[in-house]
C-alpha positions as a Python dict, from the first residue, in 0.01 Angstrom:
ca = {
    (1, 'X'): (0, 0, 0),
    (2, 'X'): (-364, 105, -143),
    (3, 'X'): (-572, -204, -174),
    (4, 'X'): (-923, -136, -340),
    (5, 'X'): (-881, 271, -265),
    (6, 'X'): (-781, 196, 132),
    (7, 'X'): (-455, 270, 284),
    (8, 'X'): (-300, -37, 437),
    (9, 'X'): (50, -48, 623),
    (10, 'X'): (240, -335, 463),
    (11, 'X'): (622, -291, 595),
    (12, 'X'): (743, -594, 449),
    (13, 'X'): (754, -749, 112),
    (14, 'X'): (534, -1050, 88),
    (15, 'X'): (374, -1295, -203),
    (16, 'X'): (70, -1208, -263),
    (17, 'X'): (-71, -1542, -208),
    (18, 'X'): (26, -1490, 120),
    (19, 'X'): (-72, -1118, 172),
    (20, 'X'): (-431, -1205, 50),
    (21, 'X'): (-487, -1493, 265),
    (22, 'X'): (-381, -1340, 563),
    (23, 'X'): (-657, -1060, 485),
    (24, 'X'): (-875, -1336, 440),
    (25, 'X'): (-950, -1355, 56),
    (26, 'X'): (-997, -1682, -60),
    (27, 'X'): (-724, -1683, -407),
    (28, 'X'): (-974, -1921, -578),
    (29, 'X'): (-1231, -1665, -587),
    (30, 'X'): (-1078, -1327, -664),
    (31, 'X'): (-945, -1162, -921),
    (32, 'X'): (-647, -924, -906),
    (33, 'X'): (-511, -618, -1046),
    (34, 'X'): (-154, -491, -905),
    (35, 'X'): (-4, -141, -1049),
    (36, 'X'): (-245, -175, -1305),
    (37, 'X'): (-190, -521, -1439),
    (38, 'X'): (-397, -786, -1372),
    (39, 'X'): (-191, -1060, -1214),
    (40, 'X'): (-257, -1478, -1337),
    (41, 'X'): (-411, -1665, -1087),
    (42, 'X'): (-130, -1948, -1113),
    (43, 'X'): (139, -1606, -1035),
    (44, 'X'): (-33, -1531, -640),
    (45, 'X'): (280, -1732, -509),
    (46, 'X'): (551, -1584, -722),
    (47, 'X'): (397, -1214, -727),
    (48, 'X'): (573, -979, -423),
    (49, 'X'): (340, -701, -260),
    (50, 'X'): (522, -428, -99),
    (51, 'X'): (400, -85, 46),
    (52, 'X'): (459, 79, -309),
    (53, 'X'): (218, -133, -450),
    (54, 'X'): (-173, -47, -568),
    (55, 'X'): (-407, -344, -563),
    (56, 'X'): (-737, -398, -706),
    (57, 'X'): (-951, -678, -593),
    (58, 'X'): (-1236, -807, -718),
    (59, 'X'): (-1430, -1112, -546),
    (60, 'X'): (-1697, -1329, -779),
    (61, 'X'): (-2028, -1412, -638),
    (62, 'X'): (-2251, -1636, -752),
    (63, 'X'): (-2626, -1484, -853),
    (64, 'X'): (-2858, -1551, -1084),
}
C-alpha cells in the first residue's frame, strides 16, 4: 500500500478506521483520499484498505 507517497506493507485487508488508528491518526482530524476518491468521514469503519490500495492523508491544524 502507498500511503501519502510511502511504501507500507499491509498483508491483510483491514477498515480503515482501524488501519489509521493503529498508525496513530486521530479519524476526527484527517481527511482521506483512497484510489483517488475521497472517502466520508462517517465510511472509516465500512471502507477496507488492502496492499493494492493508494492513500492520501491530510491532517487539519489549527493556525491563525
Amino acid at each position: 500500500m502507498i500511503v501519502n507517497g510511502k511504501n507500507i506493507d499491509q498483508k491483510e485487508t483491514a477498515a480503515l478506521k482501524d488501519y489509521l488508528e493503529s498508525a496513530g491518526y486521530d479519524p476526527s482530524r484527517i481527511a482521506v483520499e483512497k484510489n483517488g476518491v475521497i472517502i466520508p468521514k462517517d465510511k472509516f469503519s465500512s471502507e477496507t484498505v488492502c496492499n493494492d490500495d493508494t492513500l492520501e492523508i491530510v491532517r487539519f491544524v489549527g493556525g491563525g
